[in-house]
N, C-alpha and C positions, 0 to 999 in steps of 0.2 A: 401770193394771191390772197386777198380777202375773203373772209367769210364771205360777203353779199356776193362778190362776183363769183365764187364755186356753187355759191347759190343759183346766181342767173344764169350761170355754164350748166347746170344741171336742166334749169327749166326751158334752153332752148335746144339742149338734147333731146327730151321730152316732144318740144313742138316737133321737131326736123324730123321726128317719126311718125308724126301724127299724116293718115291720109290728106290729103288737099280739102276732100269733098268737106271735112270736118272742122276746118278752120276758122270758116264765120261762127261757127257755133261756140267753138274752143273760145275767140274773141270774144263771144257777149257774156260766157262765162268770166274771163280776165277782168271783165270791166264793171259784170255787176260786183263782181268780191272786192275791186278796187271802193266801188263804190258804199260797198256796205261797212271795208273798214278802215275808210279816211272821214274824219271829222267836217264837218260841214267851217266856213270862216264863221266868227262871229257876227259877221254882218249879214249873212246870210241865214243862220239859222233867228236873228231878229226880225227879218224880212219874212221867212215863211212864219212865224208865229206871229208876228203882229196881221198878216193874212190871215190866218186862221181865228185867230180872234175879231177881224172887221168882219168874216164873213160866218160869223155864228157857228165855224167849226171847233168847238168845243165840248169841256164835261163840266155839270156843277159840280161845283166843290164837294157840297156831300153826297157824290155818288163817286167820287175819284179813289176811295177806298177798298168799294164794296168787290168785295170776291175773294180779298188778301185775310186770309187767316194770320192774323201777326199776334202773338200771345206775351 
């Protein structure tokens, strides 16, 4: 057996005891952490930043420093 699948043999041991009522919740947690540590495509993070730049969601340049103590 694989590392990953002793891995995913542990994680749906974990679910299968988890109460039912908790499941949706369990889920939105699975998907914001999927969320937060897969990479956006290239073509997608050009899309939201060229968005954010047409729609004056931005910093000037000289203030994209200010707060960083870097010596």
């Amino acid at each position: 057996m694989t590392p990953t699948n002793v891995v995913l043999d542990a994680v749906m041991q974990e679910i299968e005891q988890m109460p039912p009522e908790y499941l949706p919740n369990l889920l939105q947690i699975v998907r914001l952490f999927r969320e937060s540590v897969t990479l956006k495509s290239a073509e997608e993070s050009f899309r939201q930043g060229w968005h954010e730049a047409m729609t004056g969601q931005t910093i000037p340049l000289t203030e994209l420093w200010d707060g960083i103590d870097a010596e």
